[in-house]
C-alpha positions in Angstrom: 209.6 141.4 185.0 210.8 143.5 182.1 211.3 146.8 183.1 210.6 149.6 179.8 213.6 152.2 181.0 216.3 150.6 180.8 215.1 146.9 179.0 216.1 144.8 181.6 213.9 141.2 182.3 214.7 141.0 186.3 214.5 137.7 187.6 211.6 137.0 189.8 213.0 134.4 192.1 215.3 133.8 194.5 218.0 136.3 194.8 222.0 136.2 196.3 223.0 139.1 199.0 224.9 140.2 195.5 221.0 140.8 194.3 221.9 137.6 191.2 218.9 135.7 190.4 219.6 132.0 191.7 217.8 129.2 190.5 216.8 126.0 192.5 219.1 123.7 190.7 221.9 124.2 188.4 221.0 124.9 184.9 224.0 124.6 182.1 226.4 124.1 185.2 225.1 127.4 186.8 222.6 128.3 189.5 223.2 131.6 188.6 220.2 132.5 186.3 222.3 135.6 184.2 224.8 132.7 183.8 222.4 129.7 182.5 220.4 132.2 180.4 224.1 133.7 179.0 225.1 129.7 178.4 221.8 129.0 176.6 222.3 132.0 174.3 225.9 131.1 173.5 224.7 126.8 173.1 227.8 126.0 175.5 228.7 126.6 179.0 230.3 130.0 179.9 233.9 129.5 179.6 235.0 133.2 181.5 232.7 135.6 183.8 229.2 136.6 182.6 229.0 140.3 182.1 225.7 142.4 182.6 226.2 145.2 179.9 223.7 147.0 182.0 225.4 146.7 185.4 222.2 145.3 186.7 222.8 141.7 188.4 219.4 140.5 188.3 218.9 140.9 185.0 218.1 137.8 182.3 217.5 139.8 179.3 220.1 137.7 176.7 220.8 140.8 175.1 222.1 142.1 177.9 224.3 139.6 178.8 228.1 138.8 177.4 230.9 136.6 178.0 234.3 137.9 179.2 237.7 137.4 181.3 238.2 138.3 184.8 240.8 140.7 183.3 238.2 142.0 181.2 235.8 142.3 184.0 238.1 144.3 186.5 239.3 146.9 183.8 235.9 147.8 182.3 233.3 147.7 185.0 232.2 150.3 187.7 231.6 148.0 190.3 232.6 144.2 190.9 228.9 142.6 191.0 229.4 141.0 187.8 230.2 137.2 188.1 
């Protein structure tokens, strides 16, 4: 559901305890859905973490979404939800 604050598209389905949308089967190596929707934006699996520019794990909206390092990931973010 696409939420008009903030622009986030929150997945609907199944969530992990981490509050990550999971899908029922894997989808571009991933059940995670941040990480098959990241993959299908990019045309190739995720190579490093998927980042949530928004800090909002169950969001799909592509635009919010960005490849990064594990480096990357503990240096920049607030909180260690992103996967």
């Amino acid at each position: 559901m696409a939420n008009e604050t903030n622009g986030c598209i929150e997945f609907e389905g199944t969530r992990s305890r981490q509050g990550y949308g999971v899908l029922p089967k894997p989808v571009h190596g991933s059940r995670l859905a941040h990480r098959a929707v990241l993959a299908a934006k990019l045309g190739r699996p995720v190579e490093g973490v998927s980042r949530h520019t928004c800090d909002n794990p169950p969001c799909v909206n592509p635009d919010h979404l960005i490849e990064g390092t594990q480096a990357c990931l503990l240096y920049t973010s607030p909180s260690p939800r992103d996967s």
